[in-house]
KEMIPA-66021 format. One record per residue (C-alpha): x, y, z. Coordinates in Angstrom, 1 decimal. Last residue first. Layout:
BEGIN
<pt><X>X</X><Y>Y</Y><Z>Z</Z></pt>
...
END
This chain:
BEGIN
<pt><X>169.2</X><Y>117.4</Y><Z>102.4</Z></pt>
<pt><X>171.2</X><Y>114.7</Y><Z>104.1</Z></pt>
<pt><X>169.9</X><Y>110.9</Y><Z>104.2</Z></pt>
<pt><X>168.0</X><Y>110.7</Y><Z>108.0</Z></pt>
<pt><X>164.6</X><Y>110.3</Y><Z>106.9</Z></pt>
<pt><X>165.7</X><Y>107.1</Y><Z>104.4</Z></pt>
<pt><X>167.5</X><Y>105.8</Y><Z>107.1</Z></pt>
<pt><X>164.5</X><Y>105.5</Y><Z>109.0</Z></pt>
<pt><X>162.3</X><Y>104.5</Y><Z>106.8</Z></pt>
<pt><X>164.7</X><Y>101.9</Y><Z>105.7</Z></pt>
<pt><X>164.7</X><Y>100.5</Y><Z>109.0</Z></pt>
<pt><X>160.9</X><Y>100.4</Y><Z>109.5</Z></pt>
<pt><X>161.0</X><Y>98.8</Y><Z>105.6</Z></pt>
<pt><X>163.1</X><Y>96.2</Y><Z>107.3</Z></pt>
<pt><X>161.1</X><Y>95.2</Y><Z>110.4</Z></pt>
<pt><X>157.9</X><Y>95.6</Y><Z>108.3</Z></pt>
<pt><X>159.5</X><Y>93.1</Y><Z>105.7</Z></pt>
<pt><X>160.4</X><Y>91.0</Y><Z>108.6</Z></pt>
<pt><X>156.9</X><Y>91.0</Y><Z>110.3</Z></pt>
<pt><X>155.0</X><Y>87.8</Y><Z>109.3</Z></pt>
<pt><X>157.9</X><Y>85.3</Y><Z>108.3</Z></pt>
<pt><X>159.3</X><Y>86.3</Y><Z>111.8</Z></pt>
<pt><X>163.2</X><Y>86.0</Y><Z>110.9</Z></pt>
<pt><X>163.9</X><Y>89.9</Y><Z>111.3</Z></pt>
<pt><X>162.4</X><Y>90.2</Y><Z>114.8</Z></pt>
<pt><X>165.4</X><Y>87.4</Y><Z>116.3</Z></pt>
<pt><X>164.6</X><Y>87.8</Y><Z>120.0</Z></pt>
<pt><X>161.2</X><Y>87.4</Y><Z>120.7</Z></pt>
<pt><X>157.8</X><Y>88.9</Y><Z>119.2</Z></pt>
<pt><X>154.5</X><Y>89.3</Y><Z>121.2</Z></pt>
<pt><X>153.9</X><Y>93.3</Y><Z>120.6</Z></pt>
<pt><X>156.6</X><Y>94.4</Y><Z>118.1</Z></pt>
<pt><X>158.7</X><Y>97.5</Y><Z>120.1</Z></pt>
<pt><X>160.1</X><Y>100.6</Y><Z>118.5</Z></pt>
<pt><X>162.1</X><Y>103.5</Y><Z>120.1</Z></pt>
<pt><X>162.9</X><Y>106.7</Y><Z>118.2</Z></pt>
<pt><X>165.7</X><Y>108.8</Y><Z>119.5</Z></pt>
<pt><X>166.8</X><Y>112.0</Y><Z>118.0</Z></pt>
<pt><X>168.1</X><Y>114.4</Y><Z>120.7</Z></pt>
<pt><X>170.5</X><Y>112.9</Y><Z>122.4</Z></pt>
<pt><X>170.5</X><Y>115.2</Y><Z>125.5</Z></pt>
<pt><X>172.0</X><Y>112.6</Y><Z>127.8</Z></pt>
<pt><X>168.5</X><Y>112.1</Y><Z>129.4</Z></pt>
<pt><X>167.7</X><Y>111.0</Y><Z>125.9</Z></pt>
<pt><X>170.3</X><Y>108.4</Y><Z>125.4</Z></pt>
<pt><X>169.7</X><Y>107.0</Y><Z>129.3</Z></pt>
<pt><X>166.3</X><Y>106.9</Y><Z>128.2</Z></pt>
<pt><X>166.8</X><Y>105.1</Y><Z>124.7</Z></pt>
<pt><X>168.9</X><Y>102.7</Y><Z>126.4</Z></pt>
<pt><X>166.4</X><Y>101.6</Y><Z>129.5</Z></pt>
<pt><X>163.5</X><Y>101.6</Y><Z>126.9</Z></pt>
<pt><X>165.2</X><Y>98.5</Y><Z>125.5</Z></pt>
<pt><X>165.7</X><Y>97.1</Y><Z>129.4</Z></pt>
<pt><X>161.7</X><Y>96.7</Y><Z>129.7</Z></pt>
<pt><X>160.8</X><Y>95.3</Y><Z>126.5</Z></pt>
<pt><X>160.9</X><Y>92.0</Y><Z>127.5</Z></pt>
<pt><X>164.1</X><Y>92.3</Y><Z>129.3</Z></pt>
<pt><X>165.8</X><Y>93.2</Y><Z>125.9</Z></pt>
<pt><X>167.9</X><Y>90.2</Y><Z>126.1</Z></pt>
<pt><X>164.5</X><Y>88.4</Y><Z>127.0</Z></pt>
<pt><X>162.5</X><Y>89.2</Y><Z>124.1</Z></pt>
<pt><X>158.7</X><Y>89.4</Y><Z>124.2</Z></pt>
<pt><X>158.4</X><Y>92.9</Y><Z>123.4</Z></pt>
<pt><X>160.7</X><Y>92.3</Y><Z>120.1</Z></pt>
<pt><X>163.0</X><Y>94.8</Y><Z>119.3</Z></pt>
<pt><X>163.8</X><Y>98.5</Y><Z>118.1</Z></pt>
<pt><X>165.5</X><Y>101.2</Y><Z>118.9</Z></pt>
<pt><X>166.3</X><Y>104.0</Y><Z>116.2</Z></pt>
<pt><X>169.1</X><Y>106.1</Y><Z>117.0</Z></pt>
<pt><X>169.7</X><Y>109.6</Y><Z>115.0</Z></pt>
<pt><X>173.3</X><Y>111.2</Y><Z>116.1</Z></pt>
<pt><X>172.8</X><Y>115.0</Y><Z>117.1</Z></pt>
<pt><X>173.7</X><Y>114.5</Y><Z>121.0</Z></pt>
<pt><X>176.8</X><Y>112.7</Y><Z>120.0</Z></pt>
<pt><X>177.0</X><Y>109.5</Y><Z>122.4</Z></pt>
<pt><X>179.7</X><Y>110.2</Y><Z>125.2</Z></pt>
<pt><X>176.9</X><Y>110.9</Y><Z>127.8</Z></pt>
<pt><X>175.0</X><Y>107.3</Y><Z>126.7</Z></pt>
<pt><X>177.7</X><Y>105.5</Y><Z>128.1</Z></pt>
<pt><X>178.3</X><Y>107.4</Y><Z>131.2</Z></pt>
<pt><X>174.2</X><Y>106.8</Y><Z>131.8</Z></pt>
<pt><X>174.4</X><Y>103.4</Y><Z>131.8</Z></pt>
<pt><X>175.6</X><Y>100.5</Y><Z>130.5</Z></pt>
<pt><X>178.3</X><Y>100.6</Y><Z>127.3</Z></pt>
<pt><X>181.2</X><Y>99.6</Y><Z>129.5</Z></pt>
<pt><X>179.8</X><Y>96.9</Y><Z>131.6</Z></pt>
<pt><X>178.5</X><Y>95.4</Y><Z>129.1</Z></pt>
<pt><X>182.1</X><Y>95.4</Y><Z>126.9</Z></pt>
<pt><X>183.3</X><Y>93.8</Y><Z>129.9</Z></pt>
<pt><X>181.0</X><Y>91.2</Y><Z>130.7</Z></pt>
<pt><X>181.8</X><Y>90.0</Y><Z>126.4</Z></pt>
<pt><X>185.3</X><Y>90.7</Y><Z>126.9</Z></pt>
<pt><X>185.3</X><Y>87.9</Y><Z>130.4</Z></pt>
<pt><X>183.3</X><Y>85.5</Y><Z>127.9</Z></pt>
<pt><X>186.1</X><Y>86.0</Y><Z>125.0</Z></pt>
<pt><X>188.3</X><Y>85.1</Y><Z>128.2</Z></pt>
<pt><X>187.3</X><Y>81.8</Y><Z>129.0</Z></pt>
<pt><X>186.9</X><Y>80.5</Y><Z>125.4</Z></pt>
<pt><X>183.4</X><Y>80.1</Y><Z>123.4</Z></pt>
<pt><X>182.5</X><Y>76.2</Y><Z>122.7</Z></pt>
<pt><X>180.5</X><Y>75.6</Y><Z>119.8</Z></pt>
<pt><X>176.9</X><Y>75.8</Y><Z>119.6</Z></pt>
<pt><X>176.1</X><Y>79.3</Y><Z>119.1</Z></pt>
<pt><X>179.6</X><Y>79.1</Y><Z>116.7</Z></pt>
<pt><X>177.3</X><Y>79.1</Y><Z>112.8</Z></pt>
<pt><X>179.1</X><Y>78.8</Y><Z>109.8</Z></pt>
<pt><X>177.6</X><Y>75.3</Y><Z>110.1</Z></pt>
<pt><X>174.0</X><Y>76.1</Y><Z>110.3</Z></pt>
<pt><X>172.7</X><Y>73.6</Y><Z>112.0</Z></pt>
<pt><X>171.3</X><Y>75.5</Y><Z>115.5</Z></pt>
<pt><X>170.2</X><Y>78.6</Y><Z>113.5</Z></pt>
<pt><X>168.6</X><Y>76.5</Y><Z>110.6</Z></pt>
<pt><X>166.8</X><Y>74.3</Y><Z>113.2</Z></pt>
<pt><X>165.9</X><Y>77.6</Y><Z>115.2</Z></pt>
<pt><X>164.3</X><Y>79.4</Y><Z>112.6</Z></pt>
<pt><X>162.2</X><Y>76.0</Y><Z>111.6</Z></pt>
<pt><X>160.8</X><Y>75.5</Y><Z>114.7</Z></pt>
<pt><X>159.4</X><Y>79.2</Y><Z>114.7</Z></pt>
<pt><X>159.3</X><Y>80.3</Y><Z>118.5</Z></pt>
<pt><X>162.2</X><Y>82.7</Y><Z>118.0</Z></pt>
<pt><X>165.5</X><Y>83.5</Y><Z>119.8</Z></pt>
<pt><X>164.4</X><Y>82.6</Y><Z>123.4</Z></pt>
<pt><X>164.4</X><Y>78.7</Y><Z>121.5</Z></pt>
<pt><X>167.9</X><Y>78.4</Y><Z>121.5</Z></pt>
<pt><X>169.3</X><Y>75.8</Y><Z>123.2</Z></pt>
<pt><X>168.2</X><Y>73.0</Y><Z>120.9</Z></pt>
<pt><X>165.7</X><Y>71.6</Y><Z>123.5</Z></pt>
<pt><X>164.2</X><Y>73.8</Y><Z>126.1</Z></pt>
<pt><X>160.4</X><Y>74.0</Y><Z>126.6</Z></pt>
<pt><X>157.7</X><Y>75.1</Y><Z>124.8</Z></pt>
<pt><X>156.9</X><Y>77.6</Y><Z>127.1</Z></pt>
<pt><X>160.1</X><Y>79.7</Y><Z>126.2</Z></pt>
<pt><X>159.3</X><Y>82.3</Y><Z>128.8</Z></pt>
<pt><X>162.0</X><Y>82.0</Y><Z>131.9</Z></pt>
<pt><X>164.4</X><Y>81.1</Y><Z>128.5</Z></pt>
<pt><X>166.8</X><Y>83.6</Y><Z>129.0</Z></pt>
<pt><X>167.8</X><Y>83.5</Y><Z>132.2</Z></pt>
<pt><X>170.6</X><Y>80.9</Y><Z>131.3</Z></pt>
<pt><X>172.5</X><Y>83.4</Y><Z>129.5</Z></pt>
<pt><X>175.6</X><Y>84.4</Y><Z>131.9</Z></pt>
<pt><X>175.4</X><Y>81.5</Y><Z>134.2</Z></pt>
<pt><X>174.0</X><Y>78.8</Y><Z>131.7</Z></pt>
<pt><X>176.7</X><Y>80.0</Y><Z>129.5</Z></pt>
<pt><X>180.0</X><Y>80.0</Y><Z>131.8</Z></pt>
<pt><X>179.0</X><Y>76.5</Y><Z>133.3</Z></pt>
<pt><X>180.9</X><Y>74.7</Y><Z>130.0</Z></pt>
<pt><X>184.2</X><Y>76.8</Y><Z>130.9</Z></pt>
<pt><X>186.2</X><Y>76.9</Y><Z>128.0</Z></pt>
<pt><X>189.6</X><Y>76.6</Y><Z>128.1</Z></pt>
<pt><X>191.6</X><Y>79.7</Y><Z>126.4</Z></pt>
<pt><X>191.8</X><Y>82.2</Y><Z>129.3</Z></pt>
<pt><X>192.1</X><Y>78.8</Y><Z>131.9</Z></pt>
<pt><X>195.4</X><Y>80.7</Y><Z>133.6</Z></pt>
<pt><X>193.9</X><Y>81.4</Y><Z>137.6</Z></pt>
<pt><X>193.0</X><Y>84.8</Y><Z>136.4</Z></pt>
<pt><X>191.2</X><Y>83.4</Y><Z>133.8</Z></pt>
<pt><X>189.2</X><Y>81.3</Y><Z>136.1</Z></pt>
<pt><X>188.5</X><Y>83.9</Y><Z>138.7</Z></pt>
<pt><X>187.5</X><Y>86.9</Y><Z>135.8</Z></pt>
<pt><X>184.8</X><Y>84.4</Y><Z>134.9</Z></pt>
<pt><X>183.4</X><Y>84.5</Y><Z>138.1</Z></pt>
<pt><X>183.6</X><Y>88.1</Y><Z>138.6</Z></pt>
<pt><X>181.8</X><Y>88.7</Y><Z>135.9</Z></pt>
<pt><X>179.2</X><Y>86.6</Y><Z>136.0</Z></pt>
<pt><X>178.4</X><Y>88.2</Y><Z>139.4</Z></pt>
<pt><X>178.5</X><Y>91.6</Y><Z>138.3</Z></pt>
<pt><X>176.3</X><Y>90.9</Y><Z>135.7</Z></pt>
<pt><X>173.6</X><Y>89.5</Y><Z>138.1</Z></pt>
<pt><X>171.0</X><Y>90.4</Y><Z>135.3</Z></pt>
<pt><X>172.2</X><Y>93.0</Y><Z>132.2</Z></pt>
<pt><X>171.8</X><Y>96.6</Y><Z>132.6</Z></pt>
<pt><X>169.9</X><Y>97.5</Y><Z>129.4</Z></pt>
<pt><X>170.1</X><Y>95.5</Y><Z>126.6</Z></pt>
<pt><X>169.8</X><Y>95.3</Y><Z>122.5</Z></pt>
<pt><X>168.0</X><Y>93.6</Y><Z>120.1</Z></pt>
<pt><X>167.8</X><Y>95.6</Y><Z>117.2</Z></pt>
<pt><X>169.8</X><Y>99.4</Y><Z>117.5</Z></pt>
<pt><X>169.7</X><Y>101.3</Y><Z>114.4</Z></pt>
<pt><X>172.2</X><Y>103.6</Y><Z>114.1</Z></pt>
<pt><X>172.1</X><Y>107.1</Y><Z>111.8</Z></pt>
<pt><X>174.1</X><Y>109.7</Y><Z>110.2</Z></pt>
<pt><X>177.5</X><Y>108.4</Y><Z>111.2</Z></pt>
<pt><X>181.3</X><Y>109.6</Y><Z>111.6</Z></pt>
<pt><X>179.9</X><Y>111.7</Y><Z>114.5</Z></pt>
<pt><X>179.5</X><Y>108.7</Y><Z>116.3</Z></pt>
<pt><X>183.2</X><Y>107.0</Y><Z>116.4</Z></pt>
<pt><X>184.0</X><Y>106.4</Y><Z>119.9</Z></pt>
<pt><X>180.5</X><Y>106.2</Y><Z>122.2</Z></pt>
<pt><X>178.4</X><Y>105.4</Y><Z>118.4</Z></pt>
<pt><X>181.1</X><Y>102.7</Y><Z>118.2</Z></pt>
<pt><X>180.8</X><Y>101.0</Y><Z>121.6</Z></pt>
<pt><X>176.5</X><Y>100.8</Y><Z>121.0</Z></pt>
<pt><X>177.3</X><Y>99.4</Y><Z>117.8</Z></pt>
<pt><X>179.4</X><Y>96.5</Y><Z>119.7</Z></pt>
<pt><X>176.3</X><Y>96.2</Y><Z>121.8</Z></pt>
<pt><X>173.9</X><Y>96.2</Y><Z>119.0</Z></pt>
<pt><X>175.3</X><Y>93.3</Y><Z>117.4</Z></pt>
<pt><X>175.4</X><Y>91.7</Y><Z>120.4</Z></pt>
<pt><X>171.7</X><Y>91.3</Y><Z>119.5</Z></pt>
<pt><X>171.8</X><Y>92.8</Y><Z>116.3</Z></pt>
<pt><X>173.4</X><Y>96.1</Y><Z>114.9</Z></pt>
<pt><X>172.7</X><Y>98.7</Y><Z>111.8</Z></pt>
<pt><X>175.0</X><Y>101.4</Y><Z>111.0</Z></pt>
<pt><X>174.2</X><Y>104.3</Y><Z>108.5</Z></pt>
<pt><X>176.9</X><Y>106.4</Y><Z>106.5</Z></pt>
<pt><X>176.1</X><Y>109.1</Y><Z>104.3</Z></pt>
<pt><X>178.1</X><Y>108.7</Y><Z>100.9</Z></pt>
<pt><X>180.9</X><Y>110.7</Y><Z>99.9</Z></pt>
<pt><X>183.2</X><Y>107.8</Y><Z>99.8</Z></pt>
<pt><X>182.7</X><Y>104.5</Y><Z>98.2</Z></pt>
<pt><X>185.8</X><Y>102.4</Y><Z>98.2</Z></pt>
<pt><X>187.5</X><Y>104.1</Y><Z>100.5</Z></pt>
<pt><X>184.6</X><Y>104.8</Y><Z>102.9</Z></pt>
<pt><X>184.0</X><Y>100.7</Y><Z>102.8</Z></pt>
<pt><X>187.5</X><Y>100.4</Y><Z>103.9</Z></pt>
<pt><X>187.0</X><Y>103.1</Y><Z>106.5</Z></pt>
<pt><X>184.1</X><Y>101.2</Y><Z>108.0</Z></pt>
<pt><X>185.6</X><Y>97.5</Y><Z>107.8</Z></pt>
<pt><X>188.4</X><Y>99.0</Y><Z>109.8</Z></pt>
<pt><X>185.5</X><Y>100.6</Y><Z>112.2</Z></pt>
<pt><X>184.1</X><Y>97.4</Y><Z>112.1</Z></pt>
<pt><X>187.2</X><Y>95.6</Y><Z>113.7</Z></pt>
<pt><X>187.6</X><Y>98.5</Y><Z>116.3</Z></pt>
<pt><X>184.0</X><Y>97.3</Y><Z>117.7</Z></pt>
<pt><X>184.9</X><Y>94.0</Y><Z>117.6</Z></pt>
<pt><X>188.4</X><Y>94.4</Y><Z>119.4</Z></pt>
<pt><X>187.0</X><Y>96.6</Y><Z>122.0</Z></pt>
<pt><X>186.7</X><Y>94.1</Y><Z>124.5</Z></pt>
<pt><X>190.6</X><Y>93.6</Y><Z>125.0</Z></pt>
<pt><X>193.6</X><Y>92.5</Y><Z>122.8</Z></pt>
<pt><X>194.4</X><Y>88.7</Y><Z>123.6</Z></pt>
<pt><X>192.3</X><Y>87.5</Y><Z>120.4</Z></pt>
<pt><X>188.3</X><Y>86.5</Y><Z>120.3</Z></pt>
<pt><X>188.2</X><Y>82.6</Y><Z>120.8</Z></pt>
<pt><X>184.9</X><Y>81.0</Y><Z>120.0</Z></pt>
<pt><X>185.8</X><Y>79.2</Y><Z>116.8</Z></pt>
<pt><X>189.5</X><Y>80.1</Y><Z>116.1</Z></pt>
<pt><X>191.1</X><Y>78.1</Y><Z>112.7</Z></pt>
<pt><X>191.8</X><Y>81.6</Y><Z>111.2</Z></pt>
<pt><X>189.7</X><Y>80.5</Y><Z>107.9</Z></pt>
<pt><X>186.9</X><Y>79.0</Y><Z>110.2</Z></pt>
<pt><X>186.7</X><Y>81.3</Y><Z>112.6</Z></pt>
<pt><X>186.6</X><Y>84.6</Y><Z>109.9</Z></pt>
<pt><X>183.9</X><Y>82.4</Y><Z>108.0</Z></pt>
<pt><X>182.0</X><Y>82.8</Y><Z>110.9</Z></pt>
<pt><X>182.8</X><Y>83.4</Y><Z>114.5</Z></pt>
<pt><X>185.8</X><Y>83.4</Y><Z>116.5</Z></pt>
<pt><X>186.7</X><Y>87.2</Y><Z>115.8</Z></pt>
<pt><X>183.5</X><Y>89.0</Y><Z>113.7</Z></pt>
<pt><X>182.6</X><Y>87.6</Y><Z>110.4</Z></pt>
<pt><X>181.9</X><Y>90.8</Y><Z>108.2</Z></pt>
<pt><X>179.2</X><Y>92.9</Y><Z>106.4</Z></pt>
<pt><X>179.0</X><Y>96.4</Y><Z>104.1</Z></pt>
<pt><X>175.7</X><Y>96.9</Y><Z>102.9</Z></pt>
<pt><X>175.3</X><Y>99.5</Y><Z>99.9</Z></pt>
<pt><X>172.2</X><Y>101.0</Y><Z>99.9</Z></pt>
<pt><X>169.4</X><Y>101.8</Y><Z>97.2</Z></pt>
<pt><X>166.0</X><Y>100.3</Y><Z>98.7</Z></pt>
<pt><X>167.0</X><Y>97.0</Y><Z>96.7</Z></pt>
<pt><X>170.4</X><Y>97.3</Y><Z>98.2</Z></pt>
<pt><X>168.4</X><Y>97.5</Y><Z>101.7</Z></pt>
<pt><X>166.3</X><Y>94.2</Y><Z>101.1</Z></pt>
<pt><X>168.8</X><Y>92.2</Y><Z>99.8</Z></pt>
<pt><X>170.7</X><Y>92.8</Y><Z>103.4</Z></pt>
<pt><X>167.6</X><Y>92.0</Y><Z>104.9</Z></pt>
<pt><X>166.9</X><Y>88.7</Y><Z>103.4</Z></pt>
<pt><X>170.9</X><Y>88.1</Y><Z>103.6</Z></pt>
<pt><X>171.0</X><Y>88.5</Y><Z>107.0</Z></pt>
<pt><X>172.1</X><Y>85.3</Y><Z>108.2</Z></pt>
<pt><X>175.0</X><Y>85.8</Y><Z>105.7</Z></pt>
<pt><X>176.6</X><Y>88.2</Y><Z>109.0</Z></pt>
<pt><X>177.2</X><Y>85.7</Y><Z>111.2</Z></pt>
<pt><X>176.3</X><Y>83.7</Y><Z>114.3</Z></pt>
<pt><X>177.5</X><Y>82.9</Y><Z>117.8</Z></pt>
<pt><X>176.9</X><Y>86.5</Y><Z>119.0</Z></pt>
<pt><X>175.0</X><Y>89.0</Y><Z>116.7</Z></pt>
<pt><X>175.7</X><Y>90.5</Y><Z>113.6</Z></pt>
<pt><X>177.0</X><Y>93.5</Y><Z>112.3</Z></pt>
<pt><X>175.1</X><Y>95.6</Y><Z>109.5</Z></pt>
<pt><X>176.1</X><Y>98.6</Y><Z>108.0</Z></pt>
<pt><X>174.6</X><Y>100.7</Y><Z>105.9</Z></pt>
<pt><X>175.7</X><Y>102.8</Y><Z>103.4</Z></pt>
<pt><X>174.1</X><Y>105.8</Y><Z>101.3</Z></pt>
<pt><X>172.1</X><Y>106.7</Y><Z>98.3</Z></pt>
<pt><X>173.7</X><Y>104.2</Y><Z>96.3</Z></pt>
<pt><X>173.7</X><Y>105.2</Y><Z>91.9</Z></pt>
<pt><X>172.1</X><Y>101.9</Y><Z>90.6</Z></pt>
<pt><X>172.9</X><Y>98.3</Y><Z>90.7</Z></pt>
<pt><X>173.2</X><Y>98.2</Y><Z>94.3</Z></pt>
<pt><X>176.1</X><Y>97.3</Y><Z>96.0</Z></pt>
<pt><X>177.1</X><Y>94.4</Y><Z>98.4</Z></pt>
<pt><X>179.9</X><Y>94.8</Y><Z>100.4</Z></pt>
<pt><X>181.3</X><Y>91.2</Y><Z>102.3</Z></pt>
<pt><X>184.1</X><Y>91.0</Y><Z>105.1</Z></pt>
<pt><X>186.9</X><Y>88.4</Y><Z>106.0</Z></pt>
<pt><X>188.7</X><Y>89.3</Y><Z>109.1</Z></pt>
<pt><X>192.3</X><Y>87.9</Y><Z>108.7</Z></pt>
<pt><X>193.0</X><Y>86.9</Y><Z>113.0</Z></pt>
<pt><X>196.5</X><Y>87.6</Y><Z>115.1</Z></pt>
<pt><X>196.7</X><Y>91.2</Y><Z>115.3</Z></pt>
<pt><X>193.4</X><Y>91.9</Y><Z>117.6</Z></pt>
<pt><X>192.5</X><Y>94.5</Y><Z>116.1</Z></pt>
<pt><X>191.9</X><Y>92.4</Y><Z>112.9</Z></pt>
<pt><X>193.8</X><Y>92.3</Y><Z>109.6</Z></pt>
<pt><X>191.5</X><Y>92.9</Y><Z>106.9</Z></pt>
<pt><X>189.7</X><Y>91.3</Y><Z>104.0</Z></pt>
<pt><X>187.4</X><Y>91.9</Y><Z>101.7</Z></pt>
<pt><X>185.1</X><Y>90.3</Y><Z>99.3</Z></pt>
<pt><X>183.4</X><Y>92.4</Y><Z>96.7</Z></pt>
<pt><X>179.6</X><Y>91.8</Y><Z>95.4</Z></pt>
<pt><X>178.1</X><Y>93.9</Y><Z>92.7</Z></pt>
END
């Protein structure tokens, strides 16, 4: 069973549009997925088909400026006037809806890449609604953010919020490709070394990665960082809440390897007890699109869900 869904956004200007897929048989809990920046959430559907197979319901949405939510509000790149938090406050809607529709169930969250971030916001707000968040992707202090920061904060200050600044990406992501040997051509090759991954990411149309992003979504994106980094972060996480961190040794977001350990210490010097980290020798970015590891990347997930469903 498939329902559609819709909601007004955070930011009180953009319909989100939203997907829950159900299992035909009795669900043994919920997970869901939020995708990553400059993509959305049908990417997913190999792992999304591979939890309601396992038994769970996936609840999924376009965020602001991206996806089918862009498209049908006419606002590629451009995240609202209302603050970093919009996302993250957009899936907690999609949350309670989901809760509506199926309560009783133990609720699981799984987040990608920026993704993870916005998951990262939740667990700090709304953590003791879950059972479980699996963290794919994700940073630790991101390089010369500070910097980027302030640079974007200049032109929006000086009234270019909704122009887009085309040397906004190659400062705030440029460092990405120091290990893409190949080369640089589409823009995208830190994501996966598979040619054919990154065609269907760079011509997918629902996709924005390639589409210009607005002056202020940029200045959100350095400020949601700045919020979830660090030890203050990880202090308002509840100590009982199950995280499982995984991603791709050779990934740069993750600081190949190096800044996803960063997370799951500052969770368990915090006194979260329950953190499990994960990393796939020679992998990049996008772990679930490797032809040769994505059902392990999923069945890892389930596993985990699957050892945190209630007794």
């Amino acid at each position: 069973m498939l329902h559609e869904v819709t909601f007004l956004s955070f930011n009180e200007r953009d319909t989100v549009y939203g997907w829950i897929y159900v299992p035909a048989a009795k669900p043994k809990g919920i997970v869901q997925l939020i995708h990553g920046f400059g993509e959305h959430s049908r990417r997913y559907l190999h792992m999304i088909a591979a939890f309601v197979e396992a038994g769970y319901i996936v609840s999924a949405d376009d965020h602001v400026g991206h996806g089918k939510t862009a498209i049908e509000n006419n606002s590629w790149g451009d995240w609202g006037d209302k603050g970093f938090h919009t996302m993250m406050e957009d899936e907690h809607k999609l949350h309670d809806i989901t809760v509506e529709k199926y309560p009783d169930l133990p609720y699981f969250i799984y987040g990608h890449s920026m993704g993870s971030f916005i998951a990262r916001d939740y667990m700090s707000k709304y953590g003791e609604e879950l059972d479980g968040v699996t963290l794919c992707g994700t940073m630790g202090i991101w390089p010369d953010l500070k910097s980027a920061h302030d640079y974007v904060e200049t032109i929006v200050n000086s009234g270019k919020a909704k122009d887009a600044d085309p040397e906004i990406p190659q400062k705030l992501l440029g460092w990405m490709f120091g290990r893409c040997s190949e080369g640089v051509t589409r823009g995208n090759e830190w994501i996966c070394e598979d040619p054919e991954v990154q065609r269907d990411h760079a011509e997918d149309p629902f996709d924005a990665f390639t589409k210009p992003c607005t002056n202020q979504a940029y200045l959100y994106f350095t400020q949601m960082m700045d919020y979830i980094t660090g030890p203050e972060w990880a202090e308002k996480v509840p100590k009982e809440l199950p995280v499982y961190n995984i991603a791709g040794d050779q990934d740069p977001v993750g600081q190949y390897g190096t800044g996803v350990l960063q997370v799951s210490n500052w969770l368990i010097d915090a006194g979260v007890t329950d953190v499990f980290t994960e990393l796939y020798p020679g992998y990049r970015h996008e772990i679930h699109n490797y032809s040769d590891i994505k059902y392990d990347v999923e069945e890892g997930i389930i596993d985990f869900m699957d050892a945190n469903l209630p007794e």
